[in-house]
C-alpha positions in Angstrom: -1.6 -43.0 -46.0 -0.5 -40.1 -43.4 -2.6 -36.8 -44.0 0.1 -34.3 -43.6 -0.5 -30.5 -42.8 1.0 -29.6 -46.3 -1.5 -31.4 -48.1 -4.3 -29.9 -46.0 -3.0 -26.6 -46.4 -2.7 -27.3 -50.2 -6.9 -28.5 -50.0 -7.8 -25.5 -48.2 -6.0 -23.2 -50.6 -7.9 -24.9 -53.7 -11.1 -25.1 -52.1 -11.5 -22.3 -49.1 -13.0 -25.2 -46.9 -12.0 -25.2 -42.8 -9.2 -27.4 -41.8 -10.8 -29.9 -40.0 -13.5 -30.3 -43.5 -10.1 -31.0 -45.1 -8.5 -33.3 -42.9 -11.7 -35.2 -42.4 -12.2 -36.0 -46.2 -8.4 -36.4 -47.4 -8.8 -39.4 -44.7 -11.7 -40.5 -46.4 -10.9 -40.4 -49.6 -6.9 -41.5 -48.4 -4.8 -38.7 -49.5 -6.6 -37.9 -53.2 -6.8 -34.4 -53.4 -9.1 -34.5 -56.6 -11.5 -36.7 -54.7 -11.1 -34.8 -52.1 -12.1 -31.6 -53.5 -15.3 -33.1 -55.2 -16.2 -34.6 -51.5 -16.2 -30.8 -50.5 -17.8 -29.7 -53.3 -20.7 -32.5 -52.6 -20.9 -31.2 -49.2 -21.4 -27.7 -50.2 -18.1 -26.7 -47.8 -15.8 -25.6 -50.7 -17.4 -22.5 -51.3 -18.3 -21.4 -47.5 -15.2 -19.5 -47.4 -16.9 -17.3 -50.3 -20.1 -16.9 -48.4 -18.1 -15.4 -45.4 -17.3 -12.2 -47.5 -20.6 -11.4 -47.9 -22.6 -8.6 -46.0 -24.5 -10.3 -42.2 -27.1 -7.3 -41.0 -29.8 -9.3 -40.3 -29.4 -11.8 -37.1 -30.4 -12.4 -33.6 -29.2 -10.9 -29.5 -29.3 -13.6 -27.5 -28.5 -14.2 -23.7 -27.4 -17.2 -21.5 -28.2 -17.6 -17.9 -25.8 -20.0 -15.6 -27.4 -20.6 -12.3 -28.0 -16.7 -11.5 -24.4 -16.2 -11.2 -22.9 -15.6 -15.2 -24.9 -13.8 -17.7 -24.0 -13.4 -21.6 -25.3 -11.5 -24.0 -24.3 -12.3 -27.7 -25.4 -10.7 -31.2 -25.0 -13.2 -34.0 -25.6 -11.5 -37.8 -26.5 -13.2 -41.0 -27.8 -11.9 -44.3 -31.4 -12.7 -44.2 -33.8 -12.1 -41.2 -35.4 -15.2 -43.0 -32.2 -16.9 -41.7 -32.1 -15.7 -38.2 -35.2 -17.3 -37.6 -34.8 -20.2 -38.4 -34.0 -22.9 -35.2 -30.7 -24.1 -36.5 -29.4 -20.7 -36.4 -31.2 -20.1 -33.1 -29.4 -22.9 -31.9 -25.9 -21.9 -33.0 -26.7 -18.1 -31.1 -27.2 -19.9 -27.8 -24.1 -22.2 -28.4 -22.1 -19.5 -28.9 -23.6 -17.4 -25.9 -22.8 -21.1 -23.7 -19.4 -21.0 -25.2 -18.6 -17.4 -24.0 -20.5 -18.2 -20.2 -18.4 -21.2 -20.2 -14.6 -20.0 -21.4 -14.8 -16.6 -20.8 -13.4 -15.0 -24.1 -12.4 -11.0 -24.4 -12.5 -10.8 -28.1 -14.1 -12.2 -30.7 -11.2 -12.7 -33.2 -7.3 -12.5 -32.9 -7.7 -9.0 -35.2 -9.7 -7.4 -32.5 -6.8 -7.7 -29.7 -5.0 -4.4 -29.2 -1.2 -4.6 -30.5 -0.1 -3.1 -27.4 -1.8 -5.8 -25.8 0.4 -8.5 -27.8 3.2 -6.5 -28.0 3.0 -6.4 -24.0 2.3 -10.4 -23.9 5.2 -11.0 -26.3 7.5 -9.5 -24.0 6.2 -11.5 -21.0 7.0 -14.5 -23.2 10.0 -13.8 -24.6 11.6 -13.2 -21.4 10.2 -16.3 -19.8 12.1 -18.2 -22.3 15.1 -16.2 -21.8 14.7 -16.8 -18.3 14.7 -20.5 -18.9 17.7 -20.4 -20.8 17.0 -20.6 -24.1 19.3 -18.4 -27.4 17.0 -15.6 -27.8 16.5 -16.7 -31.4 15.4 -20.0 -29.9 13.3 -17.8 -27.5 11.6 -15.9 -30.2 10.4 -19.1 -31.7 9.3 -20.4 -28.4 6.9 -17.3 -28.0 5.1 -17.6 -31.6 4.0 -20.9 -30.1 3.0 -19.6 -26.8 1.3 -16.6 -28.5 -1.1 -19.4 -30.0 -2.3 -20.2 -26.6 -2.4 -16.8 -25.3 -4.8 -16.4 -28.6 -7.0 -19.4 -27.8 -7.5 -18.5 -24.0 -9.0 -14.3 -25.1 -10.2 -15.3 -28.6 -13.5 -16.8 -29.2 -12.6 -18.0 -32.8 -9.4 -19.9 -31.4 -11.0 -21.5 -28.8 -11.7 -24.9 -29.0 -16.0 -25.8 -28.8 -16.9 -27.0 -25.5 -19.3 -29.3 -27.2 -16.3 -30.9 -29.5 -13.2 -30.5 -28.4 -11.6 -31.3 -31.7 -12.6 -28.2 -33.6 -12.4 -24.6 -33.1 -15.3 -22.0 -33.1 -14.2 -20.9 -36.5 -14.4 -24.1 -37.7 -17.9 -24.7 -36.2 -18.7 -20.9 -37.9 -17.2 -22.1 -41.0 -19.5 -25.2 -41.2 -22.3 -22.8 -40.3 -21.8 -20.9 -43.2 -22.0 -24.3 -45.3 -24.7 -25.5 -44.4 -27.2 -22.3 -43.8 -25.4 -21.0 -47.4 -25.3 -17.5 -45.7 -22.5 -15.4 -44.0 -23.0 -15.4 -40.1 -20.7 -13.2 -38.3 -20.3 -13.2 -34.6 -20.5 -10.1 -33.8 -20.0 -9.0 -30.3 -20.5 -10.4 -26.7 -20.9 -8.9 -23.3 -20.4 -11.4 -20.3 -21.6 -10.3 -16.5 -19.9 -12.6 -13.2 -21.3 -12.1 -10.0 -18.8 -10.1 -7.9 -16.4 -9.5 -10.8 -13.9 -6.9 -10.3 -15.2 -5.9 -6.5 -12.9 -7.1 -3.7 -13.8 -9.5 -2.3 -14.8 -9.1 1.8 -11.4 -10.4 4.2 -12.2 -10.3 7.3 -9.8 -9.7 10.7 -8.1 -12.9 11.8 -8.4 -11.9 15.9 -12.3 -11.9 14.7 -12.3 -15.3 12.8 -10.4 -16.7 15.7 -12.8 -15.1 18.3 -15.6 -16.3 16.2 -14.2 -20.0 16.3 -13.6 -20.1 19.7 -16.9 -19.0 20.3 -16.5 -15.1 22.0 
């Protein structure tokens, strides 16, 4: 049977579950929602999503080294400092500070961009596809779509794991939730690259040539 986004939509709406949780055991259980929903329930993933309103003050700062030349540092909350401690949360932290070293996020969710900042990026897109050719009300569809990328390349949450490429950070958070059985909320990040934002040194071409030609 063909899993189609309607009916993982409707399994996420009954049970609060991440996407990929839903789509994984609708093929498992070939399309029956009601088996469905007790898989999840099993699993302890149908009621994550009421976890994640829950208050995360305890938690962990954590920073990531690549070979002296990125640096991240990343604060992770969850409810309990019992939880913070504990070395699958640990593990998660330093995941998340790889994932930030490795794709270079700006923001943590798609709530924390500025609107001027997608209002500014909207226009960008929507005059690239009026550029192309397209009906402007073809155009404004066009940029919705490309609006999803621009999310996924500045958002953490919408970025896909670099560790699994077939789920999103906030469907590895999600799972998180699930399994700990307390709210973790990424927080905030700060990441440092060697010579970022300094110009970089050019120097004179009648120099380089002299230098090559051995003067």
């Amino acid at each position: 049977m063909k899993i189609t986004a309607s009916l993982v939509k409707e399994l996420r709406e009954k049970t609060g579950a991440g996407m990929l949780d839903c789509k994984n055991v609708l093929v498992k259980t070939e399309g029956n929602l009601e088996k469905a929903v007790d898989l999840l329930r099993e699993k302890g993933l149908a009621s994550a999503s009421k976890k994640a309103g829950r208050i995360a003050s305890e938690g962990l700062v954590d920073s990531y080294i690549h070979g002296g030349r990125i640096g991240v540092l990343i604060e992770v909350n969850a409810e309990t400092d019992f939880v913070a401690k504990t070395d699958e949360f640990k593990s998660f932290v330093r995941d998340m500070a790889m994932q930030v070293a490795a794709a270079n996020p700006q923001y943590v969710a798609k709530e924390d961009v500025p609107e001027d900042t997608v209002e500014r990026e909207r226009h960008v897109l929507t005059q690239q596809a009026i550029n192309e050719g397209k009906p402007e009300h073809i155009a404004r569809k066009m940029v919705e779509g490309r609006l999803g990328k621009f999310y996924e390349e500045i958002c953490l949450m919408e970025q896909n794991f670099i560790k699994d490429s077939n789920m999103k950070i906030k469907d590895v958070l999600h799972e998180q939730i699930a399994t700990i059985g307390e709210n973790i909320k990424i927080r905030r990040f700060a990441r440092f690259e060697v010579g970022e934002g300094l110009e970089k040194k050019d120097e004179n071409f009648a120099d380089e040539v002299a230098k090559q030609m051995g003067n």
